[in-house]
C-alpha positions in Angstrom: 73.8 186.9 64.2 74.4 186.2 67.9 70.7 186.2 68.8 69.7 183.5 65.7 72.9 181.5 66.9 71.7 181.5 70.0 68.0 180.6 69.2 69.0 177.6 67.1 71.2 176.4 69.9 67.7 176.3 72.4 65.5 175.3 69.7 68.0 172.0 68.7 68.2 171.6 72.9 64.5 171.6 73.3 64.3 168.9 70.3 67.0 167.0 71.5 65.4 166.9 74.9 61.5 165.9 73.2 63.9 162.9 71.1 65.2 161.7 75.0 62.0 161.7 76.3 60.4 159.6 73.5 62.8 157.2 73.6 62.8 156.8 77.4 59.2 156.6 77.5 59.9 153.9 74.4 62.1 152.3 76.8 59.5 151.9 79.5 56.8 150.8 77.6 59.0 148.3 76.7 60.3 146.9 79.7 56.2 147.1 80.8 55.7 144.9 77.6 57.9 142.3 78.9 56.8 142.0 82.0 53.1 141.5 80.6 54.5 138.9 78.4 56.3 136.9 81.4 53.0 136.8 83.3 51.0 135.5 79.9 53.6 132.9 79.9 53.7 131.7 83.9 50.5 132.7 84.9 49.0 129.4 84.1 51.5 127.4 86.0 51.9 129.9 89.0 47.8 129.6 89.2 48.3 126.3 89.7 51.1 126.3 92.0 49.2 128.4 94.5 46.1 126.2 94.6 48.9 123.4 95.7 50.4 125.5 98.5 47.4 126.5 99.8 45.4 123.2 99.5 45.3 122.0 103.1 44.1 118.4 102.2 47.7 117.5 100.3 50.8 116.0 102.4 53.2 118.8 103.3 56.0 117.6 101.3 54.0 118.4 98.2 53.1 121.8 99.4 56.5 122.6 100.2 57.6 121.6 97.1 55.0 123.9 95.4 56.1 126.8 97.4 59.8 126.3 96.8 59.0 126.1 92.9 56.7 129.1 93.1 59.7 130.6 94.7 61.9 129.9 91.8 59.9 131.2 89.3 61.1 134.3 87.6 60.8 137.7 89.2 58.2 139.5 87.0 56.1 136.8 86.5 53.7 137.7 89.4 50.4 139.9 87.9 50.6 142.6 89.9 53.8 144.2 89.0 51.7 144.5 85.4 51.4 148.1 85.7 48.2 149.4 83.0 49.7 152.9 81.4 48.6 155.4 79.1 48.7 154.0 75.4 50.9 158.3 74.3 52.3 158.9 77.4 53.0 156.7 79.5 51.7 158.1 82.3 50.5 155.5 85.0 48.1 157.4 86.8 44.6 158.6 86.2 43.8 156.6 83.5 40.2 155.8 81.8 40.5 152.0 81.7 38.5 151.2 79.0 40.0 153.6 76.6 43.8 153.2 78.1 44.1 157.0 78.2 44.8 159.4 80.9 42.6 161.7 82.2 44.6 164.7 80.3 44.5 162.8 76.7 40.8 161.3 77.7 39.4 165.0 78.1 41.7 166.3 75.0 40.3 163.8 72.3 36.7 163.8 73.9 36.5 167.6 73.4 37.5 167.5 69.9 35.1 164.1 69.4 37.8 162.0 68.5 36.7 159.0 70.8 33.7 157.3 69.5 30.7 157.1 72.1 32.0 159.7 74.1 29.2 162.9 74.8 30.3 165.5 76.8 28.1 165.5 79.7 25.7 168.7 79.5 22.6 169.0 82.3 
């Protein structure tokens, strides 16, 4: 009785532990979402505001007032705190680009030909 009270206690630990790492992960995909979504929306305007700050030919007054409103803009809206992750994980390193995968997942699903147009290389 002990030892299957026991075992139930680690098994509902270890599931309780997968449901907090989901969610986490959950959490930071969608933090990474918003971010992406405050670039689509500034992107356009900060573009333009960085030609005006840079352009050498305007007055200074309207270069300074470019940089003071690219200054003011909000704080993820510049592109390269747009971190790419893996689609499952997560994971924000060694991923296949075109396929948004790490290299783990990449090799997983290519071994059991579950990405189309992927061969494993044999020479």
């Amino acid at each position: 009785m002990c030892f299957i009270l026991t075992f139930l206690f680690h098994v509902s630990q270890n599931i309780l532990l997968i449901f907090l790492r989901i969610s986490l992960l959950n959490m930071i995909i969608i933090f990474f979402l918003s971010r992406r979504e405050c670039v689509q929306e500034t992107g356009e305007q900060r573009m333009r505001l960085k030609a005006l700050k840079w352009n050498t030919v305007l007055p200074q007054a309207i270069r300074d007032a470019a940089a003071e409103e690219l200054n003011n803009m909000p704080k993820y809206s510049h592109p390269r705190l747009v971190l790419n992750m893996c689609m499952f994980t997560g994971r924000q390193r060694g991923k296949i680009k075109p396929y948004r995968l790490n290299r783990h997942l990449f090799r997983k699903f290519a071994d059991h030909s579950q990405l189309s147009g992927v061969q494993r290389a044999m020479w």
